[in-house]
N, C-alpha and C positions, 0 to 999 in steps of 0.2 A: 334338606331343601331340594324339593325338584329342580334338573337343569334347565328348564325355560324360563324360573324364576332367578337364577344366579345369573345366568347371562343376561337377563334384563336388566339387575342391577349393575350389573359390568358394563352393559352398553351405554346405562343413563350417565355414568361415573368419568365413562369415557372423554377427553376432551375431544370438540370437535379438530377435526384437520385443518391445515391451511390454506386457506384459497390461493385464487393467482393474486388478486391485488394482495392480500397479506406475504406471499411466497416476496411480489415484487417491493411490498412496504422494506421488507428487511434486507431485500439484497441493495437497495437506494442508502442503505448505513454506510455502507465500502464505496459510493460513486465519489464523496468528497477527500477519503485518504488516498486512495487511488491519482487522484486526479491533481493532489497536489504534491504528492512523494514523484508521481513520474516530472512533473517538471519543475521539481528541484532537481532529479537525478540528471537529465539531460543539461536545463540553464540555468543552475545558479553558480555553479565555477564561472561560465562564460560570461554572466551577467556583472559578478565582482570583479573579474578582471579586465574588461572591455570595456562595460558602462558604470559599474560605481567607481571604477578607477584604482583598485587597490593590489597589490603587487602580487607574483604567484604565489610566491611563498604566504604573502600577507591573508590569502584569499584560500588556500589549499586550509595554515591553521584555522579559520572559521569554521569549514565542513571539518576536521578532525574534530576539535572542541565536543562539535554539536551531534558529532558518533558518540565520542568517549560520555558525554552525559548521557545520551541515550541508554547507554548501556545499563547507566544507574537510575534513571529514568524507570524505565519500563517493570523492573521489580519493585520499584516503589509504590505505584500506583497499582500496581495490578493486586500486592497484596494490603492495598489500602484499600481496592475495591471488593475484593472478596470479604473482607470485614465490616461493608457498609451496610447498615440496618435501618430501614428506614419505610414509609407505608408505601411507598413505592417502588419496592424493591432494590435489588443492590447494585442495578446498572444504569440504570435511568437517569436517575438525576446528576452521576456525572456525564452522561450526555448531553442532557439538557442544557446544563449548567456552561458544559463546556464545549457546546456549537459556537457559539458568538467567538470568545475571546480567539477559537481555532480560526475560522475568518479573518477575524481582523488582523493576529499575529499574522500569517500568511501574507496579507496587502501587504503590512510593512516591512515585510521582508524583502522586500524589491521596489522600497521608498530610496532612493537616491539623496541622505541631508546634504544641505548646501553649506557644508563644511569641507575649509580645505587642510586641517589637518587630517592625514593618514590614518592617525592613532584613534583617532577621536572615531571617524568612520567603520573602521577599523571592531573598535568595540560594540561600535551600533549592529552592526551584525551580528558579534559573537552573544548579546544579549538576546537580539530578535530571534536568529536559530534556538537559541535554549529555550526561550516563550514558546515558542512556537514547537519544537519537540516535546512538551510539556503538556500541553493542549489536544496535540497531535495524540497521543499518549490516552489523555482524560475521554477522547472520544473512541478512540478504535480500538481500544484494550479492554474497556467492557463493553462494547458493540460485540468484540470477538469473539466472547464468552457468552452472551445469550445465545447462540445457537442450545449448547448445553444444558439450558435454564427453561426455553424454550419447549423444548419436547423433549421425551426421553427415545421416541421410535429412532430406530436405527435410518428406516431410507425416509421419512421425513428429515433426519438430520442431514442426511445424504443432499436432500433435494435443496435445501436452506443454503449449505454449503456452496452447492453450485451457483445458486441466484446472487451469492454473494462477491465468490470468485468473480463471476461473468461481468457483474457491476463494478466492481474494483477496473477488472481490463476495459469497462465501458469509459469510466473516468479518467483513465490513464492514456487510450488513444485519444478521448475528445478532447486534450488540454494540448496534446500537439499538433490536434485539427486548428484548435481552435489559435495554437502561435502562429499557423503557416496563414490562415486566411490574416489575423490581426497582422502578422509581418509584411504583407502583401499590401494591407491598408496605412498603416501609419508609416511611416518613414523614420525619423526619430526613436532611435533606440530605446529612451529611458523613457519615450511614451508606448512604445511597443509593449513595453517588460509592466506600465503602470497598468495601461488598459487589460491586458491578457489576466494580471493580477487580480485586478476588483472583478472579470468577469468569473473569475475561475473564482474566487473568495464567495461570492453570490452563491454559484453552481455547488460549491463545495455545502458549503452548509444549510440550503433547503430539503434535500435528503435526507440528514439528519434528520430532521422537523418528522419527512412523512416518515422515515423510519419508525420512531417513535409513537407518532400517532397510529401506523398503520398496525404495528406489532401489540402495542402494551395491554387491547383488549383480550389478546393468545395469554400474555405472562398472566396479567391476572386471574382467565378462568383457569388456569393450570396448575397455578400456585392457590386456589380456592380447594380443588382437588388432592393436592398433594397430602401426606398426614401428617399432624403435630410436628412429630416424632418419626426419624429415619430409623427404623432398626438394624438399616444394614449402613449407616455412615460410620464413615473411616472418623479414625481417631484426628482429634481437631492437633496439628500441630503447630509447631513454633516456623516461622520465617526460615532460621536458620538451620532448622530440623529437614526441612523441606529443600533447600539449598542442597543439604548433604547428601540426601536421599538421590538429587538428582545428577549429582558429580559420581554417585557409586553405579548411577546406570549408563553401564560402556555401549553398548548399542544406541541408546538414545544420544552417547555423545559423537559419536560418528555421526548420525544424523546431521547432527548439529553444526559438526565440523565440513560436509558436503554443503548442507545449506548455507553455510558462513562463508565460504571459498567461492561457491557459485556467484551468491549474491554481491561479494567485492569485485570478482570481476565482471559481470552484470554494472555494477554501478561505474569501476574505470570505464566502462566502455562508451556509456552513456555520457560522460565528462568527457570524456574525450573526441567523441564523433561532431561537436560543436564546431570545435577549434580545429580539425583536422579537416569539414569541410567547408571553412570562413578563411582561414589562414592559408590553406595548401590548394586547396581543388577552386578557392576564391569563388563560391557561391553567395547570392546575397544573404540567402537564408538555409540555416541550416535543418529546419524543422521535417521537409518534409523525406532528409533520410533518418532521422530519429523515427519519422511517422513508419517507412518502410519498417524499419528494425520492428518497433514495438509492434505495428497493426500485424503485418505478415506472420507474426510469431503464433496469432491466434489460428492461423490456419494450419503452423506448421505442427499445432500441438496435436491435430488429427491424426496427420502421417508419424509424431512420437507416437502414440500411441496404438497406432497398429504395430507400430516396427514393437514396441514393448510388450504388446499380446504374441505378437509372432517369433521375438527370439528371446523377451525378457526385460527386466527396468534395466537391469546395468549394464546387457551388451548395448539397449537402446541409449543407456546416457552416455558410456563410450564413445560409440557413432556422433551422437550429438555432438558433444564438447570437442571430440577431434576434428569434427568440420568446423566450425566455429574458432579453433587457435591457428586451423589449416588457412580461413575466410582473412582470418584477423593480418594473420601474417600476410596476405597478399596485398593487403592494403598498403604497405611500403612500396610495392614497383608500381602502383596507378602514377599517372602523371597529370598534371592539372590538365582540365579540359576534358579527361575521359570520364566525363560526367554518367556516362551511361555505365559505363565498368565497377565505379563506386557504386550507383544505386545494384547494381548485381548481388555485388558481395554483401550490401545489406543485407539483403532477401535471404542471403546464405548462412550471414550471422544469424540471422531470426530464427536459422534452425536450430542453435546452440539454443540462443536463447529458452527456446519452446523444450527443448531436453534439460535446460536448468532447473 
């Protein structure tokens, strides 16, 4: 076959690329996890102990509960979803399906019942958190996975990647924008934590919607293209085959083990900046040094990444992590009132943060 005929058929074969609005349809899938993971991480310790009323201890087992199922969680569905077959592919219609119920678990989890047993409250959390990590689960674990499914090019996947990173950190500063203005407006705590909830519940799951619509024209010409038959797919295995395979890879578990460590203390820190600038520095609201930590971090991850071209990833996460436990520890000599000193050290943790 002459080569102007092979490449024509290679070119017609081709699928077309992503545009901006499809690049931005699918990075809009991570604005609603995003947005509602960062402010459980900052207010929902502070929310059950302050305004649902329940004790530290009583409020601390909640968020454990609602890790330890996570844990079982997320293998669950993820290889429930790669099994799904269906005319609309194997990610969609748990999206679809489970935009809503994410939503509305999400509101109730920061419904205050007008119950004055402890126990009884008590449980309505540790239900809601499991609903709602479940959900949470059903949308952004095969959201996560169409990158993949998506295209096979390498910097199209690159560029997908980033739109979606960027949406996620888009999500996650506007839900502490959005507590510092709503904390400014309403006075009433358990109206503060209601309204902030249904707006961010809204916000959270319209993206979803256009993700879906904006992308699924890309899945389907790509999977029209694709053939029958993979000649080169890996051998289909068991759950627990695959489980094993990943416990025998020692590099991936170091990985795993840096990402695990980070992200715990990432999260202490987030629970704890509530109650240390409500209780000790006696601010009215504590959002807009959670806003410092998280927004600044986006800035700080410019200067990680030069310092990581110019000496390396792990002298730069070094550097990082040591300013950040150096930042953290200084936050024991502020004294209330040196309002301007706390917000400092924020800006300083965000640099740890941005090397996490």
């Amino acid at each position: 076959m002459p080569p102007d005929v092979s490449q024509s058929i290679s070119a017609s074969s081709a699928p077309k690329p992503f545009s901006l609005a499809g690049k931005l349809a699918f990075g809009a899938g991570d604005i609603g996890p995003g947005m509602t993971a960062n402010l459980l991480a900052f207010s929902f310790l502070i929310f059950l102990t302050t305004t649902a009323g329940l004790s530290p201890v009583a409020a601390g087992s909640v968020l454990a509960i609602g890790r330890i199922w996570d844990a079982v969680n997320d293998p669950l569905i993820g290889y429930l979803s790669d099994n799904t077959r269906t005319r609309w592919g194997r990610r969609y219609p748990w999206i679809v399906l489970g935009a809503l119920p994410f939503g509305l678990t999400f509101f109730l989890t920061w419904v205050v019942p007008g119950w004055e047993s402890d126990t009884a409250k008590f449980w309505y959390y540790v239900i809601m958190s499991l609903l709602f990590q479940v959900f949470y689960t059903v949308v952004n674990l095969p959201y996560t996975t169409l990158t993949a499914e998506l295209t096979k090019d390498y910097d199209e996947r690159t560029e997908l990647t980033a739109f979606r990173l960027g949406s996620s950190l888009v999500g996650a500063i506007a839900a502490l924008a959005l507590g510092l203005v709503i904390s400014n407006l309403v006075k009433d705590s358990r109206q503060q934590y209601l309204v902030l909830a249904a707006v961010c519940s809204v916000l959270s799951v319209l993206p979803l919607f256009w993700c879906v619509i904006g992308t699924y024209p890309y899945a389907v010409e790509r999977r029209a293209l694709q053939p029958a038959t993979d000649p080169n797919a890996e051998e289909d295995l068991s759950f627990l085959k695959q489980v094993k395979l990943v416990l025998k890879n020692r590099a991936f578990l170091y990985v795993v083990g840096i990402y695990l460590f980070a992200w715990l203390a990432l999260q202490m820190t987030a629970s704890v900046i509530p109650f240390y600038a409500t209780f000790w520095m006696g601010l009215d609201s504590y959002f807009l040094a959670a806003l410092l930590v998280q927004g600044t971090a986006i800035l700080m991850m410019v200067v990680i990444n030069l310092l990581s071209r110019r000496f390396g990833k792990q002298e730069a996460f070094y550097v990082g992590l040591g300013t950040w436990v150096i930042a953290q520890i200084a936050l024991f000599f502020i004294q209330p009132g040196q309002v301007a000193a706390l917000y400092l050290l924020c800006i300083v943790v965000s640099f740890g943060v941005a090397a996490a």
